[in-house]
N, C-alpha and C positions, 0 to 999 in steps of 0.2 A: 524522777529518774530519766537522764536521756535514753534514746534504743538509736540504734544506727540502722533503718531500713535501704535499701536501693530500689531505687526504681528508674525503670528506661522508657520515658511516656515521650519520648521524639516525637512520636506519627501521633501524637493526640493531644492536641496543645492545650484543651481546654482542663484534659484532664491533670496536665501537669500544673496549671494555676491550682484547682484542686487539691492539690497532695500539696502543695504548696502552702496552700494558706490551711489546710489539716497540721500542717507539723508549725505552723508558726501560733495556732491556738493551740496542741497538744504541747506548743515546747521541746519538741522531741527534734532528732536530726535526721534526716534521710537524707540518703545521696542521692540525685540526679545526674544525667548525664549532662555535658556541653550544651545540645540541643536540644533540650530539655528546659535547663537555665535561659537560652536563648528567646525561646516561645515567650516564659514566662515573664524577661523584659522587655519584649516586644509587647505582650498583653496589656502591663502596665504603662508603656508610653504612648499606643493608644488610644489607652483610658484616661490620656494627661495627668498622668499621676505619677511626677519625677522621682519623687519621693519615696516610695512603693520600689518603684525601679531604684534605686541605688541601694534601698535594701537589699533586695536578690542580688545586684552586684555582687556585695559584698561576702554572699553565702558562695559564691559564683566564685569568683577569686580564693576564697579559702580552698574550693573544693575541687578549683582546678587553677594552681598557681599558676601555669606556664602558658594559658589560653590568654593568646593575645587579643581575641573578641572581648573581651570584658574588662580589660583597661581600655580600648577602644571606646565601648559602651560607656563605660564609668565617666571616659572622658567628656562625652557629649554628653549623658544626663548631668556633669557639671556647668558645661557652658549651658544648657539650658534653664541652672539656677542658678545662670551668674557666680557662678564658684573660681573663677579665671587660674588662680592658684594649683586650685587642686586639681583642677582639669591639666594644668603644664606637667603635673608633678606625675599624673598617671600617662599622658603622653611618655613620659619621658622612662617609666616603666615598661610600657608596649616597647619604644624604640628600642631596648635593652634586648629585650624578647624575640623580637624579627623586627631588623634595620629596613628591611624591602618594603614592608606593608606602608603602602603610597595615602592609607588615609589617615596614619598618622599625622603627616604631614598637608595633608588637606585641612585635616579639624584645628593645627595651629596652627596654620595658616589663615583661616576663619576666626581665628580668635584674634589674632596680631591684626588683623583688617578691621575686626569692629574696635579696635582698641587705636587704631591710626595708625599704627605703626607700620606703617608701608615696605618698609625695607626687608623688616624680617618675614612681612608675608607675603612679599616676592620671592625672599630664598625658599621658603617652604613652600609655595606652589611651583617653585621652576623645580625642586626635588622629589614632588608628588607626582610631576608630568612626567620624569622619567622613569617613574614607576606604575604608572597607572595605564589599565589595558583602555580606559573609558576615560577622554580628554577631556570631553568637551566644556564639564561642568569648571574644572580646574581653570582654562582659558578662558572662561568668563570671568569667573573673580580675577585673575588676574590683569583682566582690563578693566573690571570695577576699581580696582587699586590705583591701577594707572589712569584713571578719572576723577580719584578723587583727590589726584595730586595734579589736576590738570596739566596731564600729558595724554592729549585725546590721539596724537599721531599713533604713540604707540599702544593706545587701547584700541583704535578701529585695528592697528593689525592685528591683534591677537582677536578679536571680537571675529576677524574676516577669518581666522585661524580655527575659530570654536566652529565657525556654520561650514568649514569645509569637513571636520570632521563629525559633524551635524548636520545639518540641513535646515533641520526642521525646528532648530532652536528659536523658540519665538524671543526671546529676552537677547538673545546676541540681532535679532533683526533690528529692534526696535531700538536696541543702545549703538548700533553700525548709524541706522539714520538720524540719531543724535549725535556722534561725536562728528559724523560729516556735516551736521548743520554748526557746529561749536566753529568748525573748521571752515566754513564758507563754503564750500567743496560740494555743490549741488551739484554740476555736472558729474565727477565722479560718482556720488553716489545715484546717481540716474544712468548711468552705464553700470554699478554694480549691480543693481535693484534690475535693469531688463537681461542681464547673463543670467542673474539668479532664476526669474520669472521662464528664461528659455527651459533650464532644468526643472520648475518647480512651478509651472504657470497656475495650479490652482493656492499655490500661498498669497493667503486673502491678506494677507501683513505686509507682503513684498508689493504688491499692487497698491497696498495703503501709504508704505513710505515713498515707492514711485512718487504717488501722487500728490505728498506733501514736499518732496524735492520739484517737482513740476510747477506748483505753486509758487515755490519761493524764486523759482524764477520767472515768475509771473507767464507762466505757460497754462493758462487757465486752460483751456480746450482739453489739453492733453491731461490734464489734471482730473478733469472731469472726465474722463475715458479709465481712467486711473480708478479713480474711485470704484464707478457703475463697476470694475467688473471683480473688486476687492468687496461689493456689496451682492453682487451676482453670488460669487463663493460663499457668502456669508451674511444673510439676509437680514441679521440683526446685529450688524455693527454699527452701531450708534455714531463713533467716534470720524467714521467714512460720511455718514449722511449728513454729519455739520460739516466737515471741511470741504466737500463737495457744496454744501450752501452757503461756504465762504467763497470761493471761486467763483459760481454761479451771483455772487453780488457784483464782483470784480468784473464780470462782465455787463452790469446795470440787468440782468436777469431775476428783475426781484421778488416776480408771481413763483415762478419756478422755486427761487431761495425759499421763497418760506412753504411752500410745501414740503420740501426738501427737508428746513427746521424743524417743522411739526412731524414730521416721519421719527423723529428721534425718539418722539414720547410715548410710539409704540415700543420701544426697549429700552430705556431707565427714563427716571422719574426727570421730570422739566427743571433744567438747571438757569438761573438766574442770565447765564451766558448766552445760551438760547431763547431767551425770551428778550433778553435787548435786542438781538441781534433780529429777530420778525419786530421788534418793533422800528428797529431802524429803516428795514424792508419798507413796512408800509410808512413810513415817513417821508423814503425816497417816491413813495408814488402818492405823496400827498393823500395820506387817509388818516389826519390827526386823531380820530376818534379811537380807531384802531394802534393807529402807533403809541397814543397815550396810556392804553390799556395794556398792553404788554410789557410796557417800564415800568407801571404799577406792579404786576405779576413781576417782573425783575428783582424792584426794591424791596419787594414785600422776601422773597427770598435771600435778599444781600443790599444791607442798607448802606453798605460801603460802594457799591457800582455805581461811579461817577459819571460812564457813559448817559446809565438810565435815567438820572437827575437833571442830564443838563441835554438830553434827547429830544 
């Protein structure tokens, strides 16, 4: 026999997973409230357990038809079991519900992007942007879109669009100094990278792409000021201490370089790239015994590094 209990466990989330999984072994129905339902699929995704969660969904939808959160929900725990279908079909339920709700149009816009189809999730992210109080995440995908249809002009602008109304976006940093390297455009982006640095001088990322537009213009010096002070902020960036020991080669500084390389093994594990690259060091200063020893560690890593082979 069902019984129809209610219950309002908002303010105790644990306790409503509780009541929850009681009436799904008694078989029985209680009401919950919204935020209640809410907790309880937030508990389960989590817990990675999509499945779990689109059950309460669906308790969630019977129990409160007209809450535009749990087509919303429902929507994303489909894209996250590749359900692409039913995730449009509950999109398309919420937008029925409240047209304004801006993430409708961000979640299929996320879907038409992993799916290519770039057109339509540019309409849906340029219709989330005029609805959404928070840009910045929307202005990134939609210069991922427009990258991955190599058109980098117009993803650095929107990327230059996302860090104005962010800052501190590290992924709109590091894809600005990618689509200006796609673009040739090292000068620009070494006047973007020190306006940014004037606002933001301890951004260890802005001091890093500095330093790899400094590079590519073969402005080793300043490269190397670049880096120290993107490794000052940020004392286990790995990634700063090889391209500073790449620069540092380029200037025949080779005691330096491989100190510089073996620094990096204080913070992730010795990649076959750094071990050619100290063995090339001590090649350039004639210490075959040494050089040959670290192509070995190279190959023994990546039996494909044709540098290390023929070193």
């Amino acid at each position: 026999m069902e019984e129809d209990f209610e219950f309002d466990f908002s303010e105790d989330p644990s306790f409503s997973v509780e009541r929850y999984e009681e009436m799904i072994r008694n078989q029985d129905q209680y009401f919950f409230d919204a935020q209640a339902f809410e907790n309880i699929i937030d508990y389960y995704i989590e817990k990675s357990d999509p499945i779990k969660a689109l059950q309460v969904v669906d308790y969630a939808v019977n129990q409160h038809p007209f809450a535009v959160i749990f087509f919303i929900k429902q929507a994303q725990l489909y894209v996250a079991t590749n359900q692409f279908d039913k995730a449009f079909a509950s999109l398309n339920k919420a937008e029925i519900l409240e047209s304004s709700e801006s993430d409708i149009y961000t979640i299929r816009g996320n879907i038409y992007e992993g799916l290519e189809r770039s057109e339509e999730a540019l309409e849906n992210y340029e219709k989330a942007l005029g609805l959404a109080e928070s840009k910045d995440e929307i202005l990134l995908h939609i210069a991922y879109v427009y990258q991955n249809m190599s058109d980098y002009e117009n993803a650095a602008t929107y990327l230059k669009q996302c860090l104005e109304q962010n800052m501190e976006n590290q992924d709109a940093l590091y894809e600005l100094a990618f689509c200006y390297d796609v673009l040739d455009k090292q000068e620009e982006s070494i006047q973007f990278y020190r306006q940014y640095i004037d606002n933001e001088p301890y951004s260890y990322a802005a001091w890093y792409n500095l330093g790899n537009a400094y590079n590519k213009l073969e402005l080793f010096e300043k490269a190397i000021d670049a880096y120290d002070y993107a490794i000052l902020i940020k004392d286990n960036f790995a990634s700063a201490y090889f391209n500073k020991g790449n620069s540092l080669v380029h200037l025949d500084r080779f005691n330096e370089a491989i100190a510089v390389y073996k620094h990096t093994f204080e913070y992730e594990p010795p990649s076959a790239d750094t071990y050619c690259a100290i063995g090339e060091c001590y090649e350039k200063l004639e210490e075959m015994e040494e050089a040959r020893s670290y192509y070995k560690k190279a190959v023994k890593l990546d039996r494909k590094l044709a540098d290390a082979w023929f070193g």
